[in-house]
TILOKE-964088 format. One record per atom (N, C-alpha, C, O, CB): chain; atom name; y, x, z. Coordinates in pm, 1 decimal. Glycine has a CB too. Layout:
ch | at | yy | xx | zz
A | CA | Y | X | Z
...
REM end
This chain:
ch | at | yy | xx | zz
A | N | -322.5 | -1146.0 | 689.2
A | CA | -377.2 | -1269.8 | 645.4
A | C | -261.0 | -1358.9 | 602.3
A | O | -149.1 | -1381.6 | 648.3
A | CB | -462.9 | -1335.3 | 756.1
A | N | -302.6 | -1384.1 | 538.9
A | CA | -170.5 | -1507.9 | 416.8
A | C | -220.3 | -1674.5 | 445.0
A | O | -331.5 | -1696.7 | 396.9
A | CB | -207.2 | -1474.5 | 168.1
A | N | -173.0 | -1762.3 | 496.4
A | CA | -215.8 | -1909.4 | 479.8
A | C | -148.1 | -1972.1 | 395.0
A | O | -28.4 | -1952.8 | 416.3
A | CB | -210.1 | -1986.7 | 590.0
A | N | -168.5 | -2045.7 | 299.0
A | CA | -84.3 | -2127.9 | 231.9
A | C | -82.9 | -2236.1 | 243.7
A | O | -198.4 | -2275.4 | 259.9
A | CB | -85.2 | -2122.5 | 134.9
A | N | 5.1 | -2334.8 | 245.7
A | CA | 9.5 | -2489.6 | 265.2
A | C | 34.3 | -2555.2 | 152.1
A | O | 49.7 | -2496.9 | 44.8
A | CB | 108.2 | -2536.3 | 358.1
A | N | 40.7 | -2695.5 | 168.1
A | CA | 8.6 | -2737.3 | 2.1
A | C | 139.9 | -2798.7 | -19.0
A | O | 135.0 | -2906.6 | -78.0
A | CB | -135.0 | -2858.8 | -37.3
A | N | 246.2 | -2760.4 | 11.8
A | CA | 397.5 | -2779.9 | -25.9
A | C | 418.7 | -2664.4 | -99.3
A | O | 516.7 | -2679.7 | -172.2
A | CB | 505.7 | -2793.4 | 96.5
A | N | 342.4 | -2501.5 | -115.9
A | CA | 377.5 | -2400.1 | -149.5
A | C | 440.7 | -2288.8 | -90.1
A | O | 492.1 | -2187.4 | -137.2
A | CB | 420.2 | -2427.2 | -215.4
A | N | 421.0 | -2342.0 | 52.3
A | CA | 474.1 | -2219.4 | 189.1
A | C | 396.4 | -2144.9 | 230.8
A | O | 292.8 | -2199.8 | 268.4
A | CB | 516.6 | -2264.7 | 322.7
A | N | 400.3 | -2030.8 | 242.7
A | CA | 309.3 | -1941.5 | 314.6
A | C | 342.5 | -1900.1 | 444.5
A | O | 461.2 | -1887.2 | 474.3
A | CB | 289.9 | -1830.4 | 246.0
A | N | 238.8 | -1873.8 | 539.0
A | CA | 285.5 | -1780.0 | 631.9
A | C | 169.8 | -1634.4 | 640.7
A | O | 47.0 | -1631.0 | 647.8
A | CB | 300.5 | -1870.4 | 782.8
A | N | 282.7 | -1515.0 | 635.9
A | CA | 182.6 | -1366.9 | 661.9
A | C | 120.7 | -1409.9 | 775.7
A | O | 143.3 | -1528.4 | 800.1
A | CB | 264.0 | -1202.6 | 693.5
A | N | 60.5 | -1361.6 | 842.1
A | CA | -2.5 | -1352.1 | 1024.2
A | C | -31.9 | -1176.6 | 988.5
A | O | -104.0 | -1139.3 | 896.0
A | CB | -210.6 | -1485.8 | 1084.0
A | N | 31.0 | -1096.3 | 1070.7
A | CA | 33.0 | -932.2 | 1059.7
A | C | -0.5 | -912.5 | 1212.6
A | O | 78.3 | -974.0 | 1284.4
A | CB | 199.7 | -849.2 | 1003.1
A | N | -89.7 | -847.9 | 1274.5
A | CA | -118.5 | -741.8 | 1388.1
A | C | -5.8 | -648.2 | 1367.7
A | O | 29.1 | -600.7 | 1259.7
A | CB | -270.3 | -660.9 | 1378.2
A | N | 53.3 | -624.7 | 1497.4
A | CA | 142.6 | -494.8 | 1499.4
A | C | 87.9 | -422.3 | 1582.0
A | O | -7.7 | -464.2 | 1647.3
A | CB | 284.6 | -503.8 | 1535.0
A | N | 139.1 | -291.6 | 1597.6
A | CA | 113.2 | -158.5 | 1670.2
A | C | 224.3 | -126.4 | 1769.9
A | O | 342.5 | -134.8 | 1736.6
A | CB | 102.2 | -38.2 | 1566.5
A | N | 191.3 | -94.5 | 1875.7
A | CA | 261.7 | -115.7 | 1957.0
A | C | 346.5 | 66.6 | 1971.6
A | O | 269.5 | 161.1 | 1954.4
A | CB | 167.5 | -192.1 | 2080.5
A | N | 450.9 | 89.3 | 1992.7
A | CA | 490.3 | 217.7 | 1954.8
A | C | 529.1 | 234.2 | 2098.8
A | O | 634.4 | 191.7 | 2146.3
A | CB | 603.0 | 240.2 | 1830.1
A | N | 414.7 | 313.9 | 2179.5
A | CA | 441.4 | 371.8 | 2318.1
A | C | 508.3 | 457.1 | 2336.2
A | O | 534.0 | 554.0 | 2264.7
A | CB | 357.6 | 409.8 | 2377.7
A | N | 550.0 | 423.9 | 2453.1
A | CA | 674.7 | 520.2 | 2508.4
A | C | 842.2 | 494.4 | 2422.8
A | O | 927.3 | 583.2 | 2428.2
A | CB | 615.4 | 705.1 | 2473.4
A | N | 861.9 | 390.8 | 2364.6
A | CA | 963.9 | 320.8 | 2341.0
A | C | 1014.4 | 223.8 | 2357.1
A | O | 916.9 | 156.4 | 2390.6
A | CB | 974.6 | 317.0 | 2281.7
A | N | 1092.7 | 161.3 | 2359.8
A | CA | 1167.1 | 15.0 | 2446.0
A | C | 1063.6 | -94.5 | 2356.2
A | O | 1016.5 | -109.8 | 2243.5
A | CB | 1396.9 | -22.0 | 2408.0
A | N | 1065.7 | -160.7 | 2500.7
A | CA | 947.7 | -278.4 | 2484.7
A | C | 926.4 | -341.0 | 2377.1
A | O | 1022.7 | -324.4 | 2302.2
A | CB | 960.1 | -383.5 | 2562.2
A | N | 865.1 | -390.8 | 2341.7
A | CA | 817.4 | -478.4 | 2208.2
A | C | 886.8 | -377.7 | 2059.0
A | O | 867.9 | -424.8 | 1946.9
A | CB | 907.2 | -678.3 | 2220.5
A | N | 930.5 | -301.1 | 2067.2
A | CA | 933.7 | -207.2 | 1936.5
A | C | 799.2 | -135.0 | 1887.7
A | O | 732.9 | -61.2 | 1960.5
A | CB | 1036.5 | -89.7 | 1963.6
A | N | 769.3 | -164.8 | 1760.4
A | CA | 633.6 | -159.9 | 1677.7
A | C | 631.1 | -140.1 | 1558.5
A | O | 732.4 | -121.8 | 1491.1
A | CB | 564.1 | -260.9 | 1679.6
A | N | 517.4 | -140.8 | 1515.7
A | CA | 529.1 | -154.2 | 1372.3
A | C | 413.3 | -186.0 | 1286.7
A | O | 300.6 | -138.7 | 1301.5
A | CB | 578.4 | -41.9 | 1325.9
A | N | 462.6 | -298.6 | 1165.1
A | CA | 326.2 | -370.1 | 1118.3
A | C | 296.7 | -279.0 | 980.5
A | O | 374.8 | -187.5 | 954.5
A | CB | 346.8 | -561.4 | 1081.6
A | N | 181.8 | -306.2 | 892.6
A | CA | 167.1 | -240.5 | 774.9
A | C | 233.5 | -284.2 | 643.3
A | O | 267.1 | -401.4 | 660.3
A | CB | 42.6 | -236.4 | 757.4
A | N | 258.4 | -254.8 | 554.1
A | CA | 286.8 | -315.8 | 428.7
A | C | 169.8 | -251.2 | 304.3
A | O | 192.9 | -151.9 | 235.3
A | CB | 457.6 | -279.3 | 393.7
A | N | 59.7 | -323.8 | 298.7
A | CA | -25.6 | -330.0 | 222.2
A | C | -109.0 | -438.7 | 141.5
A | O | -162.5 | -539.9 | 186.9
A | CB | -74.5 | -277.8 | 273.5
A | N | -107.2 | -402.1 | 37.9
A | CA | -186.5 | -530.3 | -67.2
A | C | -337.1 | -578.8 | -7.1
A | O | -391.2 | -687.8 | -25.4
A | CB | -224.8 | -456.9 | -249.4
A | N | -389.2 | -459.7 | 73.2
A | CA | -505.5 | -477.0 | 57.1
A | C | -647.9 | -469.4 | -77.5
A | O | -647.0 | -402.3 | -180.7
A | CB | -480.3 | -568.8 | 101.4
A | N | -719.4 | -530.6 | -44.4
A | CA | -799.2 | -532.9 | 90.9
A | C | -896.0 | -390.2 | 128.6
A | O | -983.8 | -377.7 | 214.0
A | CB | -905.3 | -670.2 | 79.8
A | N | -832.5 | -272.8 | 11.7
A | CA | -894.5 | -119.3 | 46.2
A | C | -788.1 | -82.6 | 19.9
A | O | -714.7 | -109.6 | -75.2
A | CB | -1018.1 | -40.1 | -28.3
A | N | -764.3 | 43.4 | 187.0
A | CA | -668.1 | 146.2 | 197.5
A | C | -601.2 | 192.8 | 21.8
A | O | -655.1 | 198.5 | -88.7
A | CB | -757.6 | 281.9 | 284.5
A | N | -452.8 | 220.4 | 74.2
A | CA | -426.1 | 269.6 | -45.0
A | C | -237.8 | 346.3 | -26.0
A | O | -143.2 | 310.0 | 43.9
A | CB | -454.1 | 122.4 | -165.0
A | N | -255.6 | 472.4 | -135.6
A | CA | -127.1 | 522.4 | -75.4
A | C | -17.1 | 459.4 | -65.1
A | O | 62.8 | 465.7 | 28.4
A | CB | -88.5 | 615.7 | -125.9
A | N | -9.6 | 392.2 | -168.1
A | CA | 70.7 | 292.5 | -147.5
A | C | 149.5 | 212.3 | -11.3
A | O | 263.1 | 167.9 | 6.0
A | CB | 4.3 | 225.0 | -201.2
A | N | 40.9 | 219.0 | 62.2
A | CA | 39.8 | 145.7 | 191.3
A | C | 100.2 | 202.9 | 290.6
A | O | 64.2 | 316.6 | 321.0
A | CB | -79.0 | 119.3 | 236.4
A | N | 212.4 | 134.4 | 369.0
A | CA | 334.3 | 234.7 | 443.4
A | C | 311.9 | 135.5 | 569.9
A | O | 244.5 | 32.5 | 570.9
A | CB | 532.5 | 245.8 | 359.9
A | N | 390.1 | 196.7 | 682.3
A | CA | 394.9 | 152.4 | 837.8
A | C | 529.0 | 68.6 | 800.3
A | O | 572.5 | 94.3 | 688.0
A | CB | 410.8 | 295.0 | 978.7
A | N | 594.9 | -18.6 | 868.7
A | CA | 716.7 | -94.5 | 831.6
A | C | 784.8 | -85.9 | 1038.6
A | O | 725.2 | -140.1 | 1131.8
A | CB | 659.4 | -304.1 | 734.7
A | N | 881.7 | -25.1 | 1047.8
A | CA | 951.2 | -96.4 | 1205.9
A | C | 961.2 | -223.3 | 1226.6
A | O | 997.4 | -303.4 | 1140.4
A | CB | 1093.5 | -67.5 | 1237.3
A | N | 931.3 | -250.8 | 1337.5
A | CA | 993.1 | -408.8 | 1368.4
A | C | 999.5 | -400.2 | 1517.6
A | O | 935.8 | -326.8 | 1593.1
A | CB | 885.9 | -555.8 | 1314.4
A | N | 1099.6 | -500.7 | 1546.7
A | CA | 1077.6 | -555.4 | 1694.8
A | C | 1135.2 | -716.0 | 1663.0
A | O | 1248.1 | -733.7 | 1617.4
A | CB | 1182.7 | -454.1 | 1834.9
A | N | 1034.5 | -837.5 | 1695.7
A | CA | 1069.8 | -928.3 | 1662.5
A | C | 1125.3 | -989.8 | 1756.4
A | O | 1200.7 | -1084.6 | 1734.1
A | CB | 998.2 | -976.7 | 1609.8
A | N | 1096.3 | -944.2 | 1884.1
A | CA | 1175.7 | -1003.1 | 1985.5
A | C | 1301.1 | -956.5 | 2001.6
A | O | 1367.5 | -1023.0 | 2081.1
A | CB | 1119.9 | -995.0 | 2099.2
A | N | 1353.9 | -867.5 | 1954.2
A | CA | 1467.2 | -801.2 | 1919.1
A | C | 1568.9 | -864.6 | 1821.4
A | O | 1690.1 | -885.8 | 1822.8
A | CB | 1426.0 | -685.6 | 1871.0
A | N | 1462.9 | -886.0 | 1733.0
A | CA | 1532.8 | -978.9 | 1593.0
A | C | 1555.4 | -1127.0 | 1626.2
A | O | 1612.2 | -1200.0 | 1545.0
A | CB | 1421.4 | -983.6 | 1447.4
A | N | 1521.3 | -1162.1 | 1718.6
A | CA | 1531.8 | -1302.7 | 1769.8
A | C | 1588.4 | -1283.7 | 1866.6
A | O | 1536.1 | -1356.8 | 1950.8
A | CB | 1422.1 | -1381.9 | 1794.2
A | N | 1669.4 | -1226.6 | 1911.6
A | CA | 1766.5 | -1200.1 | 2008.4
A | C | 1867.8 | -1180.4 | 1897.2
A | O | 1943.0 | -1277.1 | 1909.3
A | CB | 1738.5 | -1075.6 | 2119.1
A | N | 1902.0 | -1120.4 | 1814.3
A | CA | 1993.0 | -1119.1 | 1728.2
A | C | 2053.5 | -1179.2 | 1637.8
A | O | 2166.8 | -1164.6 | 1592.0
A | CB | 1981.1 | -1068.4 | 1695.8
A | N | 1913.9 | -1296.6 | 1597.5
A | CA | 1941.1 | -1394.7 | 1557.8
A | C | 2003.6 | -1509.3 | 1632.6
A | O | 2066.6 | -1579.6 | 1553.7
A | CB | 1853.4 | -1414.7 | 1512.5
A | N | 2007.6 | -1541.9 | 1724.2
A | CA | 2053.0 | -1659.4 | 1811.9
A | C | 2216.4 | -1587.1 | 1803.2
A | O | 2288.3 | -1683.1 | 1775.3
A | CB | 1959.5 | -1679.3 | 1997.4
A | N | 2291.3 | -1481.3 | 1812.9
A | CA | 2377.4 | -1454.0 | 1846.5
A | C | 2483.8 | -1529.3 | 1719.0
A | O | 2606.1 | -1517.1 | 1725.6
A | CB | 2363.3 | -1312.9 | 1879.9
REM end
């Protein structure tokens, strides 16, 4: 889901998947246009709590 504000900012809002049996909060969200499946459409890694630990550094 995409929100837009009326300055011209967006924010995504993405559900992630939680990738069990690997160090905590490591996941992964989709990268798709929507709004019907398509090959196009790939899994992406993330851990954002990870990335925000890395970022502060």
């Amino acid at each position: 889901m995409t929100i837009y504000y009326a300055d011209n900012m967006h924010l995504d809002i993405t559900p992630s998947l939680r990738d069990w049996g690997t160090v905590e909060r490591q996941s992964v969200i989709m990268h798709a246009r929507g709004p019907k499946a398509s090959d196009e459409d790939f899994e992406v890694p993330m851990n954002a709590y990870g990335f925000v630990e890395w970022y502060k550094c």
